[in-house]
N, C-alpha and C positions, 0 to 999 in steps of 0.2 A: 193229823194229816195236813192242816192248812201250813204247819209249823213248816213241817218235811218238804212241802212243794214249794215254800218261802225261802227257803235254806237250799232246794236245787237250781232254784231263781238265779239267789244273788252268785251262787258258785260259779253258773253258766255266767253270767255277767262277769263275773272276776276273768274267766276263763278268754272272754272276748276281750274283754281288756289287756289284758297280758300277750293275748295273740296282736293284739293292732299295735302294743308299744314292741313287741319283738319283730316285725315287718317295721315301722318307723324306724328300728335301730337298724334293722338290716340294712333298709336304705340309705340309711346314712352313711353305713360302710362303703357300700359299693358309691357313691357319689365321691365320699374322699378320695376311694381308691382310683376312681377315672380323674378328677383332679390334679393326683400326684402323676399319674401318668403322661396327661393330655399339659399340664403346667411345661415342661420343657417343648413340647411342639409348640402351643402359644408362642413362647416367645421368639423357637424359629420363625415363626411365619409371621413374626411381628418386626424382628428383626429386618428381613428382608424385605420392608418396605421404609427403609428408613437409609438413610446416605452411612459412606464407612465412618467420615470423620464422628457421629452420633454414637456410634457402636462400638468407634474406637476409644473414646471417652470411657468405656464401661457404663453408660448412662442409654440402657435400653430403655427405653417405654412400655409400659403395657397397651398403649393403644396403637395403631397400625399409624405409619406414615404415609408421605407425600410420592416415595419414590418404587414405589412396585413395577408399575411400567418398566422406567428405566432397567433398575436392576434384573427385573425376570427376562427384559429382552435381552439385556447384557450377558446371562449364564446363559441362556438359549442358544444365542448367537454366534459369540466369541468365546465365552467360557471366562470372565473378565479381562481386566487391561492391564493388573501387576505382573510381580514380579513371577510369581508361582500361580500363574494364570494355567487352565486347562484347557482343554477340548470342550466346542461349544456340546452344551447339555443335548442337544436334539441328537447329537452323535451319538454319544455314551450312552445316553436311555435306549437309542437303538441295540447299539453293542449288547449293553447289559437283558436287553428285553429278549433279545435273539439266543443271548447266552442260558438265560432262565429255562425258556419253550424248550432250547435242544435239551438240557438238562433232564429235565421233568419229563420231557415226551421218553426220552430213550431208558431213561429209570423204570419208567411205567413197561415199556414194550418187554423189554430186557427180565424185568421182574414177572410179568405174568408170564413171559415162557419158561420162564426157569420155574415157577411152582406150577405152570402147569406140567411139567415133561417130571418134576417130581413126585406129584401125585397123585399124576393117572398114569403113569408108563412103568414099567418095569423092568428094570436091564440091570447088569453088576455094577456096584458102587454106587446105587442111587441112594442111599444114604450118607454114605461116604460124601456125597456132592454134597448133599444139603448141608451138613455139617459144618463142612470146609467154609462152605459161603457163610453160613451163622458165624464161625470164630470168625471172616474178616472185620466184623462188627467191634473188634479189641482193636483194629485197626485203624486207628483216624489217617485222615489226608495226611497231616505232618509229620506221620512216621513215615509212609512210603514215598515222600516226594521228592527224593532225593533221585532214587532209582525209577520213578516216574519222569521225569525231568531230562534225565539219559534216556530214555525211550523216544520220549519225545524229539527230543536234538535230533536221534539216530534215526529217524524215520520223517527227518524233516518237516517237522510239524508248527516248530516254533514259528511265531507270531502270525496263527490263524486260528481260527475259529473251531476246527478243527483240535488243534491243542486245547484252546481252553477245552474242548465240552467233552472230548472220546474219555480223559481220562477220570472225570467224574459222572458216566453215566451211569455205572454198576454201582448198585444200592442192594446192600443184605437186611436191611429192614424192611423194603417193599416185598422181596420175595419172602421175606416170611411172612408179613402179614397176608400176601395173597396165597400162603402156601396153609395159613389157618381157616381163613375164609375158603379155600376148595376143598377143605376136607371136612366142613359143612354141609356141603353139595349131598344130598341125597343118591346112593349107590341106583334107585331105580330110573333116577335121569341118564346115568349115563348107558341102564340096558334097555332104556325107551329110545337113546338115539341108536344104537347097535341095532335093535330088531326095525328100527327105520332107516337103515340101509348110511348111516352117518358114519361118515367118518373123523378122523382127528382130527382134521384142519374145519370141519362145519361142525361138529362139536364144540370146537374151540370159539368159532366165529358165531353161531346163532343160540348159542346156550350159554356157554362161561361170560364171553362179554356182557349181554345183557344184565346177567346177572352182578356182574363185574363196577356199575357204573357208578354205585354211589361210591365206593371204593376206591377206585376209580380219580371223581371228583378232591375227594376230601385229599387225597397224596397226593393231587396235580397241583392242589394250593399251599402244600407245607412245600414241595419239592420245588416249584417254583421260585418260592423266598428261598429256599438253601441255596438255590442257584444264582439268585438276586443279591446276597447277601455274600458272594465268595471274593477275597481276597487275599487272600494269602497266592493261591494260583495263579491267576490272571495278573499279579504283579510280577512273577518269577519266568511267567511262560510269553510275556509280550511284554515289547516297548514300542510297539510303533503305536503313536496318537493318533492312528485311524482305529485302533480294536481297544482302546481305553475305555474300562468300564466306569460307570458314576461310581461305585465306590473306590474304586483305585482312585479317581480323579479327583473326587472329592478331599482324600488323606494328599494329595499331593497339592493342592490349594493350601492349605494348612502351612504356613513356613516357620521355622524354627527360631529359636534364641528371638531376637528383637525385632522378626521383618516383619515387617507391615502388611499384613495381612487382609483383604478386599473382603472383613467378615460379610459384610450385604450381600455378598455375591456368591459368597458361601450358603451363607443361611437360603438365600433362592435356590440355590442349586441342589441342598440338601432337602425343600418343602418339594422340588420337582422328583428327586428320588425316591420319596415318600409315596409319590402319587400314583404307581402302575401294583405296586406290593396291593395299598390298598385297595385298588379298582379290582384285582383280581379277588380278594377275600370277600367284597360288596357282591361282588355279579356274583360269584360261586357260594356264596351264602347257606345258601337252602339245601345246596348238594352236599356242602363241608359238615354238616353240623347230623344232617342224614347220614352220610359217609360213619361218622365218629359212634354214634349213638343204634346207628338199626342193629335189631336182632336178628330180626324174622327176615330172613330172605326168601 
């Protein structure tokens, strides 16, 4: 007996030990892997504290320099002083932050009606709908932008706000996802609001959305970035340098073959477009990660 309880001892001890070096190695995984990731943001945001001639050199530093002031008022303001200078940053973050919200908001709106008129209504072809709208998903932007583009012209749209965002507010991923989560929904909620005198639009309003919000959440922050992140569009569908968004502006700072490029004023301009994606994933945190993960509604 003393042997046997000596010999479940040491096992359990082996056992803690093997558990504490597989957590040490884990962590060491996930440390490199933030490394490799966060190593090229370092040295934009290292960059941009440091004059062009230093940058121009190919001789960044790993530690921050003398000229962040300068340069961050510089993108803010004017947007630099070369040759392929942009539109100052405070414009374009508007542009591009205005462009994101319309995106995201009207994806969301557009998507809950559509699973909701699918999965609680019943009329000819409501399958047939939903379908339709799942194969657009084989469809990316840059097949139909051609004949997008012609809509736009024809209905005078070009270089507004309007252009950039009407044509990418339908999303077939939101409405499926919201069309899997409503059919979750418990059938005796919707004959609790009917014997409580509810109708479609306070059904919709005081049951589905509540229920709706981590959901909700977590699509307003991916949808956001999709809309934060578009360029292909908004280079095709505008040129006037009042609706340029940072990412357009940023690729057009960039000059070709030998010019001299104001990288400082880049690298600033690119840590300021960095900055609203992020704040938006920081504040919505708790709702994104809830969104992704709950079961139990």
């Amino acid at each position: 007996m003393p042997a046997a309880g000596i010999d479940d001892a040491a096992l359990a001890a082996a056992t803690l030990r093997r558990q504490a070096w597989d957590r040490r190695l884990t962590h060491l995984w996930l440390i490199l892997g933030v490394l490799v990731f966060a190593f090229p943001v370092w040295i934009t945001l290292v960059g941009s504290t440091h004059d062009a001639s230093t940058i121009g050199r190919g001789d960044v530093p790993l530690l921050p320099g003398g000229q962040a002031i300068a340069n961050y008022t510089a993108a803010w303001t004017s947007g630099g002083e070369g040759r392929y200078r942009a539109s100052p940053a405070s414009l374009m973050l508007w542009n591009s932050a205005l462009m994101a919200l319309l995106i995201a908001v009207g994806k969301i709106t557009i998507s809950l009606l559509s699973a909701y008129a699918v999965v609680f209504f019943q009329f000819p072809g409501r399958m047939l709908a939903f379908w339709t709208i799942f194969l657009t998903l084989m469809l990316p932007v840059e097949v139909r932008i051609i004949p997008t583009y012609q809509v736009i012209v024809s209905l005078d749209l070009f270089n507004s706000m309007a252009g950039l965002t009407i044509p990418l507010i339908a999303s077939a991923t939101a409405t499926l996802l919201f069309r899997q989560f409503f059919l979750t929904i418990p059938d005796e909620y919707v004959e609790a609001a009917k014997i409580d005198g509810a109708g479609p639009v306070r059904f919709f309003r005081d049951i589905l959305l509540p229920l709706s919000v981590t959901n909700i959440a977590a699509l307003f922050v991916i949808l956001f970035i999709y809309g934060w992140n578009q360029y292909l569009w908004p280079l095709l569908v505008v040129n006037d340098r009042g609706l340029e968004t940072i990412v357009v502006g940023l690729a057009k700072m960039i000059g070709n073959g030998d010019a001299q490029n104001e990288w400082n004023i880049i690298m600033a301009m690119a840590v300021l477009a960095l900055l609203p994606p992020v704040l938006v994933v920081v504040v919505m945190q708790r709702w994104f990660i809830k969104g992704l993960t709950e079961t139990e509604k």
